[in-house]
Biotite code that builds the C-alpha atoms (Angstrom):
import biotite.structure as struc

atoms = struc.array([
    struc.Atom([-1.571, 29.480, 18.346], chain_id="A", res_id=1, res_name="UNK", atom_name="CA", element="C"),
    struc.Atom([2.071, 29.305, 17.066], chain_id="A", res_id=2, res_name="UNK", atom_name="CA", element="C"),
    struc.Atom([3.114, 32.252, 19.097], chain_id="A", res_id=3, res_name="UNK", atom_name="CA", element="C"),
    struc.Atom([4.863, 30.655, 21.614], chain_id="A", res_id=4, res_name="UNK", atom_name="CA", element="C"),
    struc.Atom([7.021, 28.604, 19.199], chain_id="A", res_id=5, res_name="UNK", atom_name="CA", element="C"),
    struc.Atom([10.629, 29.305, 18.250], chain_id="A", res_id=6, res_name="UNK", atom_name="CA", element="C"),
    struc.Atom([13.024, 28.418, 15.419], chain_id="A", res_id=7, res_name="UNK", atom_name="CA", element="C"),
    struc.Atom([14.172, 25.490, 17.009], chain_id="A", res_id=8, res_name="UNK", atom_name="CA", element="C"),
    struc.Atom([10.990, 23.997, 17.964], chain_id="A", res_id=9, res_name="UNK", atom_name="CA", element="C"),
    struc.Atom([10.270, 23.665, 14.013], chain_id="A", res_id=10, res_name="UNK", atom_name="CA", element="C"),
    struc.Atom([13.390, 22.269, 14.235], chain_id="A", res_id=11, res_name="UNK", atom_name="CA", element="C"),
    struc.Atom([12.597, 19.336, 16.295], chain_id="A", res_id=12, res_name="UNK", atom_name="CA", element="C"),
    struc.Atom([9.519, 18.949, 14.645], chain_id="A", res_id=13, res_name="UNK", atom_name="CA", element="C"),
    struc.Atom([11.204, 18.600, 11.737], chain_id="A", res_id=14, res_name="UNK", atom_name="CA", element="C"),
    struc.Atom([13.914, 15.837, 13.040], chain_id="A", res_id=15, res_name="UNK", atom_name="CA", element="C"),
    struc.Atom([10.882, 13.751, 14.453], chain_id="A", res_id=16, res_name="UNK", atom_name="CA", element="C"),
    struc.Atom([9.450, 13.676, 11.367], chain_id="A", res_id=17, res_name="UNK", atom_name="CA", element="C"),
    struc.Atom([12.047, 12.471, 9.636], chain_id="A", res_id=18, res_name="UNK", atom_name="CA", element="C"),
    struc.Atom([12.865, 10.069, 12.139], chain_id="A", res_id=19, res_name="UNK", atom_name="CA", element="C"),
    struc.Atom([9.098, 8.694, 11.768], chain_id="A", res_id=20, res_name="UNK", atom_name="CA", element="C"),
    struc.Atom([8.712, 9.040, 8.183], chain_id="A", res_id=21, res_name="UNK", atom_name="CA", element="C"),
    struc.Atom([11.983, 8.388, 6.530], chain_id="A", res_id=22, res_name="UNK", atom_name="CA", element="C"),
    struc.Atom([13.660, 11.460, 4.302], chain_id="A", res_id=23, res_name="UNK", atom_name="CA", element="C"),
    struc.Atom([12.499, 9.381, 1.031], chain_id="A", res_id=24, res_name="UNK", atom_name="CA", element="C"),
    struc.Atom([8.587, 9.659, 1.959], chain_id="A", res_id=25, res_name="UNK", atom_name="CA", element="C"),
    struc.Atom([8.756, 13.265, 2.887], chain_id="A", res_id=26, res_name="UNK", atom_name="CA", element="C"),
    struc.Atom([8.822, 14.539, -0.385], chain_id="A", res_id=27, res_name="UNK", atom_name="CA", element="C"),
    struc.Atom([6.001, 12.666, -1.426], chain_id="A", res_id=28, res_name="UNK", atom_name="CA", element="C"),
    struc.Atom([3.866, 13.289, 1.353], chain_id="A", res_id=29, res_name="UNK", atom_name="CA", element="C"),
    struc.Atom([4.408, 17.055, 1.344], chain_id="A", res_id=30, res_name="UNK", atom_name="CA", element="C"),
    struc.Atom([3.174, 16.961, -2.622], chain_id="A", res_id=31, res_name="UNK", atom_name="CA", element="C"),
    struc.Atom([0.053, 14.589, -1.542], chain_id="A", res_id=32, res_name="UNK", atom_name="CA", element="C"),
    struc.Atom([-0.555, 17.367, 1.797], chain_id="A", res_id=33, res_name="UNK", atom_name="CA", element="C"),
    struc.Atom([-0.213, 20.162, -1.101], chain_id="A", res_id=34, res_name="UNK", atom_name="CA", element="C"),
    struc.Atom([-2.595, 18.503, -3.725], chain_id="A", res_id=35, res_name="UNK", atom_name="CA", element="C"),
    struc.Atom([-5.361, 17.921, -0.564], chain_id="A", res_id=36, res_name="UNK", atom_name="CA", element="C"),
    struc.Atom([-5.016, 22.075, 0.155], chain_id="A", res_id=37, res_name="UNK", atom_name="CA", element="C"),
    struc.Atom([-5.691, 23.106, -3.257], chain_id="A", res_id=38, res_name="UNK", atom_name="CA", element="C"),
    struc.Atom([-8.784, 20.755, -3.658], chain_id="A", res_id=39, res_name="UNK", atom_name="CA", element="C"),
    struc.Atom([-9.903, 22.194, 0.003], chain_id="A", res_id=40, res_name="UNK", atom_name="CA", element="C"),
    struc.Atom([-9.441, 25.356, -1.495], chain_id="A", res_id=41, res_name="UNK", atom_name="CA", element="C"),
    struc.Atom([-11.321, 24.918, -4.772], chain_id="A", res_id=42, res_name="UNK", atom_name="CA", element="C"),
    struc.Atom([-14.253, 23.446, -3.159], chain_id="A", res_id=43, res_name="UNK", atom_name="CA", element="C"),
    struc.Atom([-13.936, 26.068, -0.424], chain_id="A", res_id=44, res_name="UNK", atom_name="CA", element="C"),
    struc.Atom([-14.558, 29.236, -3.467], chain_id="A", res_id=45, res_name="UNK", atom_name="CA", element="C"),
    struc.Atom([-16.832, 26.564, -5.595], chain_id="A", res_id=46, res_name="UNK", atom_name="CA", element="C"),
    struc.Atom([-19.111, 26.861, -2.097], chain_id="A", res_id=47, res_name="UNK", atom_name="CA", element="C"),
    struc.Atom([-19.139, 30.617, -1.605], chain_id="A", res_id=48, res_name="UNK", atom_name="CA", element="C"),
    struc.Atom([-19.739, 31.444, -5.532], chain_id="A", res_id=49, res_name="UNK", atom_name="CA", element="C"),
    struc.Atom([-22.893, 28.906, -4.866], chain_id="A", res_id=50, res_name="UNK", atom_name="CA", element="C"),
    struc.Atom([-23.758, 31.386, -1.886], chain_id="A", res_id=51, res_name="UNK", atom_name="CA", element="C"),
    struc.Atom([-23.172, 34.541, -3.308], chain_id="A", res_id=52, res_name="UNK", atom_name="CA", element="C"),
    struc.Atom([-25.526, 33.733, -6.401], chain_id="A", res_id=53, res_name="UNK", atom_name="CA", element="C"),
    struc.Atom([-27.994, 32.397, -3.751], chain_id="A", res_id=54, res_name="UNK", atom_name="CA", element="C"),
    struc.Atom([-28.153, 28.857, -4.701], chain_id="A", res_id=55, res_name="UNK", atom_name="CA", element="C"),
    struc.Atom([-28.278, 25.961, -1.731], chain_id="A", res_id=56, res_name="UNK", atom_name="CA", element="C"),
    struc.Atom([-25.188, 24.449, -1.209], chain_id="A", res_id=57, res_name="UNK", atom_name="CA", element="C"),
    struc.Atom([-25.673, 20.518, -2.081], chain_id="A", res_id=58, res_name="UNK", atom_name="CA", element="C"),
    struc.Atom([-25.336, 18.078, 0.555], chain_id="A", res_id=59, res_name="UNK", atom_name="CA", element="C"),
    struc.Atom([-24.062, 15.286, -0.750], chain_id="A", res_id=60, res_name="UNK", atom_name="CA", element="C"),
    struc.Atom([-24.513, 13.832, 2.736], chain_id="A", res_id=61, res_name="UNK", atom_name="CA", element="C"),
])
């Protein structure tokens, strides 16, 4: 997916999104993007453990 990106395509991504979001908010975004991942994460093992003891994963659906 990313193979056909270069150094300096990360750096215009990088410019635009400072442009868009301000250099103050970035910072604060990145931590709130962080803290999302690790919850994904956690659920992600809390879901196979379930599985590999062969309990149903709840739908809370």
């Amino acid at each position: 997916m990313l193979r056909g990106l270069e150094g300096w395509h990360f750096v215009i991504i990088a410019v635009v999104f400072v442009l868009l979001f301000g250099a103050k908010k970035l910072p604060d975004s990145a931590k709130s993007i962080a803290k999302s991942l690790k919850i994904f994460k956690s659920e992600l093992k809390d879901g196979e453990n379930k599985n590999d003891k062969g309990e149903k994963p709840s739908s809370d659906s």
